[in-house]
C-alpha positions in Angstrom: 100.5 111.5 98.5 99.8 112.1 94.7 100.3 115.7 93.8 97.2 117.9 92.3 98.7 118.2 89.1 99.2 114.4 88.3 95.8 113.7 90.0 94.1 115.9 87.6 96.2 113.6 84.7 95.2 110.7 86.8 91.1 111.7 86.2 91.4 112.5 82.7 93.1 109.4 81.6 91.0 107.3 84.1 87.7 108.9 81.9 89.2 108.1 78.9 90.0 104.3 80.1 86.6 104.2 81.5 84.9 105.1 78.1 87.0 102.3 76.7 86.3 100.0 79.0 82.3 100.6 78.3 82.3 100.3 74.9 84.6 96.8 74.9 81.9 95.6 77.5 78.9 96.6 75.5 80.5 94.3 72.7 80.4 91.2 74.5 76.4 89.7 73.9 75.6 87.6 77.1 76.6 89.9 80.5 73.6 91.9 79.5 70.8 89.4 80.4 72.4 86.8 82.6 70.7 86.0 85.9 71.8 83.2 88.0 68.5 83.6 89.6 66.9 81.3 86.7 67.6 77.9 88.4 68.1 75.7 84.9 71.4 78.3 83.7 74.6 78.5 85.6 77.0 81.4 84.9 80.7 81.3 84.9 82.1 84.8 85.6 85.7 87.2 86.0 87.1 89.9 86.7 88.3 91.6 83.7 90.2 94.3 81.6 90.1 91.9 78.2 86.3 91.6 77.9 86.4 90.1 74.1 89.3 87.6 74.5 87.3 86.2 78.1 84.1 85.9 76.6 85.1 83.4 74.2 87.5 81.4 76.8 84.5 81.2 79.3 82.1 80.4 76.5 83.8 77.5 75.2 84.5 76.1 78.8 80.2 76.4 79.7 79.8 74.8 76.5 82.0 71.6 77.5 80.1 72.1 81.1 76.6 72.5 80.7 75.4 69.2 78.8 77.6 67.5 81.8 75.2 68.8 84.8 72.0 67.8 83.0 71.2 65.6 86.0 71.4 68.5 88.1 69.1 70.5 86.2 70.9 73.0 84.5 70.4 73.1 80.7 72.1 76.4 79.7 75.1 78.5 80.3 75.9 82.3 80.3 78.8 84.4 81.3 78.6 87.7 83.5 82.1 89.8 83.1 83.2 92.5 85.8 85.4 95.1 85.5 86.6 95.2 89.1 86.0 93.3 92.5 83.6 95.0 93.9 81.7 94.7 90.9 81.7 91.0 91.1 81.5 90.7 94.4 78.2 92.4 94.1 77.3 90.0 91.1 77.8 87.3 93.4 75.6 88.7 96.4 72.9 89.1 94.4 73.3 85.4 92.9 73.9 87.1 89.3 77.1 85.0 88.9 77.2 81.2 90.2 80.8 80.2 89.1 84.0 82.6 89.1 87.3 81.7 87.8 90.3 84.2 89.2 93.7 84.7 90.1 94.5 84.2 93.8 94.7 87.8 94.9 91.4 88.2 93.5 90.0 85.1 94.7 90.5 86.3 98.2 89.3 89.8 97.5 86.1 88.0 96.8 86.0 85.8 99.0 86.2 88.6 101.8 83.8 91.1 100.2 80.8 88.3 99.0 82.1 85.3 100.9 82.6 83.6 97.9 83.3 80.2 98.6 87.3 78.6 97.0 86.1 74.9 95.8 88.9 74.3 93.0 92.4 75.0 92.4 92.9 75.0 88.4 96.6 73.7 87.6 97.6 76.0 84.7 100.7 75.4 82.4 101.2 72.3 84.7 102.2 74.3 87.1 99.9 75.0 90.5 102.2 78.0 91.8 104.1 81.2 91.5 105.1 83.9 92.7 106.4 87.6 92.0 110.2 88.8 90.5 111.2 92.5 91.4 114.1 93.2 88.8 116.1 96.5 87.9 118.9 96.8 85.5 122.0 95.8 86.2 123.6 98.7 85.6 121.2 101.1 87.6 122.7 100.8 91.0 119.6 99.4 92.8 120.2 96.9 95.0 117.8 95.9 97.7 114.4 96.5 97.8 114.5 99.6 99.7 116.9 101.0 97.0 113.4 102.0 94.9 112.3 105.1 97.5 112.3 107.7 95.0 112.6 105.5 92.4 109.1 104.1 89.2 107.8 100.4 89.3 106.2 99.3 86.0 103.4 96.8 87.3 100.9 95.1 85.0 96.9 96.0 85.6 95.1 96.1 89.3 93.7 92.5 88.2 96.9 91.1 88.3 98.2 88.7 91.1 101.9 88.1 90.3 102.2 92.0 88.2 100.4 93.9 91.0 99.0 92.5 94.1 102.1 90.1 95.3 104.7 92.9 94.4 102.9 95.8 96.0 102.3 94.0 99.0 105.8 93.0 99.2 106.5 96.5 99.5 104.5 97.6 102.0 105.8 94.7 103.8 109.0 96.0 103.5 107.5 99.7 105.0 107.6 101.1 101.6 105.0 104.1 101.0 103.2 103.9 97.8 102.4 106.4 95.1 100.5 105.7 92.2 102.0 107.4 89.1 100.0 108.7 85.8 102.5 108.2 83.4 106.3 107.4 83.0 107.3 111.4 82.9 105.9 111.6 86.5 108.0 110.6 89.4 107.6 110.0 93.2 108.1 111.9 96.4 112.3 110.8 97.3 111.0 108.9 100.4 107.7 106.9 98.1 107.8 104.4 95.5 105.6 105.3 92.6 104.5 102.5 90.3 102.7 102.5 87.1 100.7 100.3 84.6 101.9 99.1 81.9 99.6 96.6 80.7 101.5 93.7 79.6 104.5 91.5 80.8 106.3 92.3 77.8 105.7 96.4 78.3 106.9 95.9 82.1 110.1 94.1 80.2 111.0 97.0 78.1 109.7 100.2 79.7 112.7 99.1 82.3 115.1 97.8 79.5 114.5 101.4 78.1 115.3 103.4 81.4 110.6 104.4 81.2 110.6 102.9 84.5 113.1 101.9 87.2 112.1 98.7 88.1 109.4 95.8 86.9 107.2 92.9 88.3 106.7 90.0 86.4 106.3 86.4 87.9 108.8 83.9 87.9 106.9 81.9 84.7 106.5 85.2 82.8 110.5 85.5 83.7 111.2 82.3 81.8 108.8 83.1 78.9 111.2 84.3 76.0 107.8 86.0 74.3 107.2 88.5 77.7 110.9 88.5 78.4 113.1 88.7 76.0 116.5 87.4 76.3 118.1 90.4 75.5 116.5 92.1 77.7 116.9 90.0 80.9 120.7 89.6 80.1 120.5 93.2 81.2 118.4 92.8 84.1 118.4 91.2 87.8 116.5 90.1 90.2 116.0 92.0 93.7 112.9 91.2 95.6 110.8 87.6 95.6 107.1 87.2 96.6 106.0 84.6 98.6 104.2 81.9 96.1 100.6 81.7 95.6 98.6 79.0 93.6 98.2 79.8 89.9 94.4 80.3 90.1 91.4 79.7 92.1 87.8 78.5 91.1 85.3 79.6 93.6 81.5 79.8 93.7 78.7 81.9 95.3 78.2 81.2 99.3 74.6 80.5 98.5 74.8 78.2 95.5 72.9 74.9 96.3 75.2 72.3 97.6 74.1 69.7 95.0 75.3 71.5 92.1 78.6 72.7 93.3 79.4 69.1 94.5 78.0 68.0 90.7 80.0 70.9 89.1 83.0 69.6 91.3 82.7 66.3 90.1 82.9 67.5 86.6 85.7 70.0 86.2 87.9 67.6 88.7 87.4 64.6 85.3 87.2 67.0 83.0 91.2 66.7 81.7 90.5 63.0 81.0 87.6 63.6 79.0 89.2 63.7 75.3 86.1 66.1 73.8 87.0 68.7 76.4 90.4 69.4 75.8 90.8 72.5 73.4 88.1 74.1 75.8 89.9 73.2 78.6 93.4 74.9 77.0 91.4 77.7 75.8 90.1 78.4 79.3 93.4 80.0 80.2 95.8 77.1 79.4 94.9 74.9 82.3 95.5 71.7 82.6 93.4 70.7 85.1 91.5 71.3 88.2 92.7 69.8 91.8 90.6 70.2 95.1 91.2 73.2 97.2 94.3 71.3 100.1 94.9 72.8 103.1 98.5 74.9 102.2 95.7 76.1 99.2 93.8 77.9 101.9 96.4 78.9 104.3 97.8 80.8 101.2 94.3 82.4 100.4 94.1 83.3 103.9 97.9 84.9 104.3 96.7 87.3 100.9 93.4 88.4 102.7 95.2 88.9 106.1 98.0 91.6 103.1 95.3 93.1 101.3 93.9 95.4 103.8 97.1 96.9 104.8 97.5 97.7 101.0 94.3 98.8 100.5 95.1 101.4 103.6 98.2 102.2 101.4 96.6 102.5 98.3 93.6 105.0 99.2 96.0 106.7 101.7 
């Protein structure tokens, strides 16, 4: 359980994040009027806590899209940003959003809550899976996962797959009780893990290289990426805990969205990485490299995260 004093520093900084988050959302010009309900204009939405950066990455993929479905009747494009699931998921009840592009642990969070239908797997980096890295120092005489009762985890935001859901749910796997911390000067019960956010790979990286947290979760790409872990840093670190892997990232659309255009917009994001004019949209749309049909181990993995996320949901609002 989370004390009274750190939940009142838990509401304040949650206000101040949510005031932030507003204003970065009322920058960004489409959200406000799209409708999926106009049947020529398809929108492409996400889940996000980088509203201006997404914007532009889901822009310049509709762009490359639209003119490509004119036979299916749609002749414009918008994009619809959330800031959380259930946000979406209502978007995509109420046929606001037609299209959503999301990590995996997302992807089945959506799925479950609007029955939001997986119908691409997008290959990112060249490489269609991961999966989460628990490390400590090597020096901080942590060695198994159930070493960090007692003990801070620096995680990356609540949208994150490999930062957040896949390490959390590993611990709960391992009968860990959670405890969400405000800040690095706050510390768990002996018998709880507490884990905070700490926005970025590279932050996770050094808020445990600097003794701010006693453990991080980064993915196994992220751990091979001098520019969110430094080498310096990782010399100093090791591995404790692995996830199970997950794809890289899941397209999925509305259950209700008419067969004939999600079978057109199929056909055109699974060509699209041939098609030479599409290529800096299709790096810009999160570095992918291409998009693969949705195989069977695809599914079982989606299914094996929604079958996790309610026992850490239970944990979570515990």
């Amino acid at each position: 359980m989370i004390s009274i004093g750190k939940r009142r520093g838990m509401r304040a900084r949650l206000g101040s994040c949510i005031a932030l988050s507003l204003a970065l959302f009322a920058l960004v010009p489409a959200p406000a009027h799209a409708d999926a309900q106009k049947p020529n204009r398809l929108v492409l939405g996400r889940i996000t806590d980088n509203p201006r950066s997404d914007y532009v990455r889901l822009k310049s993929m509709l762009d490359v899209v639209v003119p490509r479905l004119a036979a299916a009747g749609i002749s414009e494009g918008a994009v619809l940003l959330a800031r959380d699931p259930q946000q979406m998921a209502g978007y995509l009840r109420r046929g606001r959003v037609d299209w959503v592009t999301e990590t995996p642990a997302m992807a089945a969070e959506l799925q479950g809550r609007s029955g939001a239908v997986p119908f691409l797997r997008s290959v990112r980096e060249d490489r269609n899976v991961y999966r989460s890295l628990i490390f400590v120092r090597r020096d901080s005489g942590i060695g198994r996962i159930d070493d960090l009762r007692g003990k801070r985890v620096a995680l990356q935001t609540r949208s994150s797959t490999s930062a957040f859901y896949l390490p959390l749910m590993t611990m709960v796997g391992a009968g860990l009780p959670l405890a969400e911390l405000a800040a690095p000067d706050d510390h768990p019960r002996g018998d709880e893990v507490g884990f905070l956010l700490a926005r970025s790979e590279l932050n996770i990286a050094a808020w445990v290289h600097k003794g701010l947290a006693d453990a991080g979760a980064v993915s196994n790409l992220d751990w091979d990426n001098p520019a969110r872990m430094p080498p310096q840093f990782r010399a100093d670190f090791r591995v404790i805990a692995e996830s199970d892997s997950v794809p890289r990232a899941i397209e999925l659309v509305r259950a209700d969205l008419p067969p004939a255009l999600a079978d057109a917009l199929r056909v055109v994001l699974v060509g699209i990485d041939r098609d030479p004019a599409a290529g800096d949209a299709l790096r810009g749309y999160f570095a992918t490299a291409r998009f693969e049909p949705v195989d069977l181990a695809t599914r079982q993995s989606l299914d094996a995260l929604n079958q996790r996320l309610l026992p850490l949901r239970r944990e979570l609002e515990r």
